[in-house]
FILO-410674 format. One line per 2 residues: number of its first residue (from 1); for each residue x, y, z of C-alpha. Coordinates in steps of 0.1 Angstrom, whole numbers. Layout:
! residues N
NUM	X Y Z ~ ...
***
This chain:
! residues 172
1	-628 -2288 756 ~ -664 -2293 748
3	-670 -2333 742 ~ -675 -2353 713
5	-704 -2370 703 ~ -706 -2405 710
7	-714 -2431 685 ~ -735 -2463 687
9	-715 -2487 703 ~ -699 -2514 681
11	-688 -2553 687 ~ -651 -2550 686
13	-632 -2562 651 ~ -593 -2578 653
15	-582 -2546 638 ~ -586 -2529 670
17	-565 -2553 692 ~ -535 -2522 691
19	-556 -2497 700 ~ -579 -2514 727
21	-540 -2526 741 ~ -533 -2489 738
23	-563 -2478 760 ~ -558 -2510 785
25	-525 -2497 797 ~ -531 -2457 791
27	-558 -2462 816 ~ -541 -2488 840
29	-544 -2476 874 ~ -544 -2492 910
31	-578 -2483 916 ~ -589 -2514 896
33	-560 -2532 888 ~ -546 -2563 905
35	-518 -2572 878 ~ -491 -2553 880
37	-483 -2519 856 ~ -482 -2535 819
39	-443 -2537 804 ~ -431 -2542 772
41	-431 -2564 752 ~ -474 -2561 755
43	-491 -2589 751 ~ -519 -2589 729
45	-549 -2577 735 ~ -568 -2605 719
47	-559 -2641 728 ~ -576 -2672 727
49	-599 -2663 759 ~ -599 -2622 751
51	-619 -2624 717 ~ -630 -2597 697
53	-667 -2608 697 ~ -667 -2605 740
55	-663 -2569 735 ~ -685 -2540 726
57	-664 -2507 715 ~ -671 -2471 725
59	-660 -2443 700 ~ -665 -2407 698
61	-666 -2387 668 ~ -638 -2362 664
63	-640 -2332 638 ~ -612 -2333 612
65	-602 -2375 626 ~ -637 -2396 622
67	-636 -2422 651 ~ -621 -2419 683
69	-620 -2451 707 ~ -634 -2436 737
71	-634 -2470 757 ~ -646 -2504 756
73	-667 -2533 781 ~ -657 -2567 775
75	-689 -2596 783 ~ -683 -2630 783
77	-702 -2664 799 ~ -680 -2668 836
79	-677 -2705 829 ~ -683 -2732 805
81	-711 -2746 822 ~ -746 -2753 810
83	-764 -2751 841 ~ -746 -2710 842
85	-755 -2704 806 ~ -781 -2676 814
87	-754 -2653 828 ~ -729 -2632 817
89	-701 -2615 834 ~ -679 -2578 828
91	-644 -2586 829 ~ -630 -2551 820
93	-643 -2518 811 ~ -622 -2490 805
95	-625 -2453 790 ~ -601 -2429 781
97	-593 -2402 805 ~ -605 -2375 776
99	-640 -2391 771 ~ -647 -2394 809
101	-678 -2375 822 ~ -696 -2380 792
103	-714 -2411 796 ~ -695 -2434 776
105	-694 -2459 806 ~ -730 -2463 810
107	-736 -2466 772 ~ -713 -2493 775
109	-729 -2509 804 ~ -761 -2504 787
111	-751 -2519 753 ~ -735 -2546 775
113	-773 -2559 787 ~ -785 -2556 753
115	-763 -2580 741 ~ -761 -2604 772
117	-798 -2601 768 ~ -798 -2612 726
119	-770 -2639 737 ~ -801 -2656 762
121	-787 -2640 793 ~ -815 -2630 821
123	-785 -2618 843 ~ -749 -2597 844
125	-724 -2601 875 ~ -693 -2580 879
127	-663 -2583 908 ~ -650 -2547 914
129	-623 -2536 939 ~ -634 -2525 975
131	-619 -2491 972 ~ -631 -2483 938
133	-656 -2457 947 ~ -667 -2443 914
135	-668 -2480 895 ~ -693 -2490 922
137	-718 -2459 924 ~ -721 -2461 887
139	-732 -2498 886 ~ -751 -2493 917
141	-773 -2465 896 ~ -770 -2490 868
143	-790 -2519 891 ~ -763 -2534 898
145	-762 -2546 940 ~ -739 -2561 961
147	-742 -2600 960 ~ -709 -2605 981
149	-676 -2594 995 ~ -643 -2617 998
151	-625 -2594 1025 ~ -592 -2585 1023
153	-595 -2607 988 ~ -562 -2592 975
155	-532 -2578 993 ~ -522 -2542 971
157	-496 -2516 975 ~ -491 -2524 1016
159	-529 -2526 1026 ~ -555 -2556 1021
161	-587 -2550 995 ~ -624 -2565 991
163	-634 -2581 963 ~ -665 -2570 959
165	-697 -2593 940 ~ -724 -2576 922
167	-748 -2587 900 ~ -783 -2572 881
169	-809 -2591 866 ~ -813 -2579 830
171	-855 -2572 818 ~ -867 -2583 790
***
């Protein structure tokens, strides 16, 4: 199936809490997760810490249906703290298994500096699992490097994991 085009990427809106929850657990896996599989009842996908405004949307254009959520990249300061004001951190990023290959996660990454760079940011950090192979070559062509490691961090499916710090600086 040839791909869609990709439109701009968009600040999320409350209206897509469903379908952002829809994408979350379609595209759970233990490559990245640390939670346990999602069960019902779901919780919401926007709470008083997961607000719309920390995430920028992904959609695709799909002849005959309009917009297609193709993923999502969620941004957000890692602490309340002043004196760590002038970073921002990705706590998520996920794209449907029919928009992968098609550059939907670096136009999110991408859209992700623009805005940490317009909120004052002059730097983005990110903690991805040790055995996530493809997460970390696409930030490492992204800029992104390796800033840290907390071995054996988490203890998944019979075997220990890394926790794995990187961080970029973002141009002006």
């Amino acid at each position: 199936m040839a791909p869609f085009p990709l439109r701009p990427v968009r600040r999320a809106v409350p209206g897509d809490g469903d379908a952002l929850g829809e994408l979350d657990r379609a595209t759970w896996s233990t490559l990245h997760a640390v939670q346990p599989r999602p069960q019902p009842p779901y919780e919401p996908f926007f709470d008083e810490r997961h607000r719309p405004e920390d995430v920028l949307v992904a959609e695709t254009d799909s002849p005959g249906e309009g917009p297609r959520l193709a993923g999502y990249i969620r941004i957000v300061p890692p602490t309340p703290l002043a004196c760590n004001a002038h970073v921002r951190q990705i706590q998520g990023l996920a794209v449907a298994e029919r928009a992968r290959g098609q550059g939907v996660a670096r136009a999110l990454l991408r859209a992700s500096f623009a805005e940490a760079r317009r909120q004052g940011a002059n730097r983005v950090t990110l903690r991805v699992l040790g055995h996530n192979a493809p997460a970390r070559a696409l930030y490492a062509a992204e800029g992104f490097v390796v800033e840290g490691v907390l071995s054996g961090e988490f203890f998944l499916h019979g075997r220990y994991v890394d926790d794995v710090l990187m961080g970029r600086p973002l141009a002006p």
